[in-house]
PAZAPA-4460 file (N, C-alpha, C; in steps of 0.05 Angstrom, whole numbers, plus 32768, in hexadecimal, padded with zeros to 4 digits):
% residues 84
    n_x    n_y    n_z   ca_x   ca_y   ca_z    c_x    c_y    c_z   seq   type   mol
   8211   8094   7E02   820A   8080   7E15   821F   8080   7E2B     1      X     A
   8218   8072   7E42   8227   807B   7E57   8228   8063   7E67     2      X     A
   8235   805A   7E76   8233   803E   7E7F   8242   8042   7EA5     3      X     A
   8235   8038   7EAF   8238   803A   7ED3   8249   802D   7ED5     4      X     A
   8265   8026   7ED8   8277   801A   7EE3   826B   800B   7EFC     5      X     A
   8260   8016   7F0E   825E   8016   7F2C   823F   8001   7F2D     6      X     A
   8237   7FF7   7F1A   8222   7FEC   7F15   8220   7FDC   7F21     7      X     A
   8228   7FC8   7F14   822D   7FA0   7F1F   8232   7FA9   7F3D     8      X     A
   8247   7FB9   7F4A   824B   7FB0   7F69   8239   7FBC   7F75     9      X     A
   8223   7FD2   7F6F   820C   7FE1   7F7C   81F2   7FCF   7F78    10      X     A
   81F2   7FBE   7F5F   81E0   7FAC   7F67   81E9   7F96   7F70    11      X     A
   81F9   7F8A   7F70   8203   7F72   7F8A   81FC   7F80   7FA6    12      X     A
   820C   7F94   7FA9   8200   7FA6   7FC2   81E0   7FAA   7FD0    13      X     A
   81CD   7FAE   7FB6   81BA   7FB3   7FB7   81A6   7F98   7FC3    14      X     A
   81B7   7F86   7FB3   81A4   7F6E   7FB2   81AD   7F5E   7FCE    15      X     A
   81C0   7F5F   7FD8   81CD   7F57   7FED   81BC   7F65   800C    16      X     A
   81B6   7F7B   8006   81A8   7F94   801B   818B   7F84   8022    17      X     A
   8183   7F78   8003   815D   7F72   8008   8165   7F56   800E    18      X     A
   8176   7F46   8012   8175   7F2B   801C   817B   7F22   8038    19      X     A
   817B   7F3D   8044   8180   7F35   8064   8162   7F2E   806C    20      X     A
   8160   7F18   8081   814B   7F11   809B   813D   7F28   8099    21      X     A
   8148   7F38   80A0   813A   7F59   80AE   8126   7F62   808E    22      X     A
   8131   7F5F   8077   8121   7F67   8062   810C   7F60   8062    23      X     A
   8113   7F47   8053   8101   7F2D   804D   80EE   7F2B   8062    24      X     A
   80F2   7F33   8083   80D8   7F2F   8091   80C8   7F4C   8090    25      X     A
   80D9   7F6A   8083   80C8   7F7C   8083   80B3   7F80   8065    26      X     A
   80C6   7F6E   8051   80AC   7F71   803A   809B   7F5D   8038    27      X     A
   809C   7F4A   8050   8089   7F36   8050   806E   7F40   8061    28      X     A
   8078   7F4F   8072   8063   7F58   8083   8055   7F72   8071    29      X     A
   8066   7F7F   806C   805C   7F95   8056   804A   7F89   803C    30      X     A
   804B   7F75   8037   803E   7F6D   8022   8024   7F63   802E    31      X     A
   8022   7F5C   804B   800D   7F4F   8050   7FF1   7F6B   8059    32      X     A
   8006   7F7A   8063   7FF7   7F96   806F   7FE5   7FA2   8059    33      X     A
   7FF5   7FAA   8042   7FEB   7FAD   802C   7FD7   7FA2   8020    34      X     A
   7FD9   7F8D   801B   7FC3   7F7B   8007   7FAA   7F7C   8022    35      X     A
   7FAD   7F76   803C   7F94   7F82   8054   7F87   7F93   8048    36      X     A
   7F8D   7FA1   8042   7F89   7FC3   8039   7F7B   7FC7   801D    37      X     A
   7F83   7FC0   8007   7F7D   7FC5   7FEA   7F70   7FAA   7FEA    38      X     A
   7F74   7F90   7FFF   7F57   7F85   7FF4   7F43   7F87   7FF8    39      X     A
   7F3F   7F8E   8011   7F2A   7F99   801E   7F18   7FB2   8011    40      X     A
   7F2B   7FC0   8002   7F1C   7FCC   7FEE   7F14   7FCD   7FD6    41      X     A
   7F25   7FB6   7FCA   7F1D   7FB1   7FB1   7F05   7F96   7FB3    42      X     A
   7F03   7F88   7FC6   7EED   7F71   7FCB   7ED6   7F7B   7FD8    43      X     A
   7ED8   7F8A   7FEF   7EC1   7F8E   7FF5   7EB4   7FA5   7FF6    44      X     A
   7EBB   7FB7   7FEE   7EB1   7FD4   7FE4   7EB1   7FD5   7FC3    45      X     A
   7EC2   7FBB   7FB0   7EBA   7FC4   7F98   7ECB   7FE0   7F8E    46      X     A
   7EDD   7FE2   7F9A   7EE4   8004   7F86   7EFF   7FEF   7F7B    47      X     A
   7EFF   7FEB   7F62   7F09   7FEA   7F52   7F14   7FF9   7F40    48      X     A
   7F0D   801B   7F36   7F21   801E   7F28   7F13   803E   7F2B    49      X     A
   7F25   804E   7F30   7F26   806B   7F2B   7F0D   8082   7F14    50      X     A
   7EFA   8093   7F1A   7EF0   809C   7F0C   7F00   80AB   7EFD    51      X     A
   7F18   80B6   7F01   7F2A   80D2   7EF9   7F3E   80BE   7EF0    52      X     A
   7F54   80CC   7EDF   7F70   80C1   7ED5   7F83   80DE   7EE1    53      X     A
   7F85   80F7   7EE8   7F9B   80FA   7EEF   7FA7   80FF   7F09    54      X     A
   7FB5   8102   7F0D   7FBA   80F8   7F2B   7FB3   810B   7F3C    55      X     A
   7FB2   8120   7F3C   7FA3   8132   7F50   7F86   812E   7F51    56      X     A
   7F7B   8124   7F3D   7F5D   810F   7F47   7F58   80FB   7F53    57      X     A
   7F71   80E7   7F4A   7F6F   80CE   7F56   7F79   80D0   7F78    58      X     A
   7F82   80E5   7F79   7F8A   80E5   7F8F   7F7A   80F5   7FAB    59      X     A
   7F6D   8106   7F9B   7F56   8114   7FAB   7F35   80FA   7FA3    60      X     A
   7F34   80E8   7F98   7F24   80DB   7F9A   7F2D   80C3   7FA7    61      X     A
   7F44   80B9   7FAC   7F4C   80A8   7FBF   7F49   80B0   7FDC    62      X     A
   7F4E   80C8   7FE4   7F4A   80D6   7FFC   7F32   80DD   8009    63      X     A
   7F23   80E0   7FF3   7F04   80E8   7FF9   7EFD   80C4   7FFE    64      X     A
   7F01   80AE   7FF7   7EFA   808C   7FFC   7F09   808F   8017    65      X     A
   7F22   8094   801F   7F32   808F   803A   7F1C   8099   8053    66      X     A
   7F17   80B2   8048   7F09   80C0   8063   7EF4   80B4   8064    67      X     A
   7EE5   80AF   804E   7EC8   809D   804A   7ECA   8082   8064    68      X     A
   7EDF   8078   805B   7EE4   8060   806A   7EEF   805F   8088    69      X     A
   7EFB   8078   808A   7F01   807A   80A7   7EED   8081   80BB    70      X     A
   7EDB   8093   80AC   7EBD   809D   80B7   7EAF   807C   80B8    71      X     A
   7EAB   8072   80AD   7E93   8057   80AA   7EA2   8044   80CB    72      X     A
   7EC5   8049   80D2   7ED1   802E   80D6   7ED0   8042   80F0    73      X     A
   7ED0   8062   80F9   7ED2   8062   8110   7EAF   806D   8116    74      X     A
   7E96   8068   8101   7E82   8069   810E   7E77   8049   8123    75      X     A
   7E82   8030   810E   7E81   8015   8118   7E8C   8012   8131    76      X     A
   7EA7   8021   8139   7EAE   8021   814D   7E9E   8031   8167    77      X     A
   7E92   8047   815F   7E83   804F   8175   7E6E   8042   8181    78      X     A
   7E62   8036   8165   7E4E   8017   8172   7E57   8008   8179    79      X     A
   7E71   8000   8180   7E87   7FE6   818B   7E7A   7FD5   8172    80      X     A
   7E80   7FD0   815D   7E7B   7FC5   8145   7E9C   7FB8   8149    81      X     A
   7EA6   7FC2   8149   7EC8   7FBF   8152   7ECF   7FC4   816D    82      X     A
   7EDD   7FAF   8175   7EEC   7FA9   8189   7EFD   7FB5   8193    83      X     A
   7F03   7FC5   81AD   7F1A   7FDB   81B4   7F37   7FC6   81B3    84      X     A
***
């Protein structure tokens, strides 16, 4: 077993780093950007949960939904469905 000396002051360090203004307003906004995003897809498209389990599926079936969606959001736009 092996023990970090350097521990306690790298997380005081650590924790000191995520408590500035500047953080706190970037994971607040990041949290809001996010949940835009995954709720919009988990509420109104319904995709809830992965047909595949390993990651080179989940990840070529997440990709194949992105493009799905970018095609649907820049056909709406050619109808001005959306707003420039």
């Amino acid at each position: 077993m092996k023990v970090n000396e350097r521990w306690k002051e790298l997380k005081e360090e650590s924790h000191a780093n995520i408590q500035t203004k500047k953080e706190i307003l970037n994971r607040w906004i990041q949290s809001i950007q996010t949940e835009g995003h995954s709720g919009n897809i988990k509420e109104n498209e319904n995709f809830r949960r992965f047909n595949y389990q390993s990651t080179e599926k989940v990840y070529k079936e997440f990709l194949l939904y992105a493009i799905g969606r970018n095609i649907d959001k820049y056909h709406r736009f050619l109808h001005e469905k959306i707003r420039k």
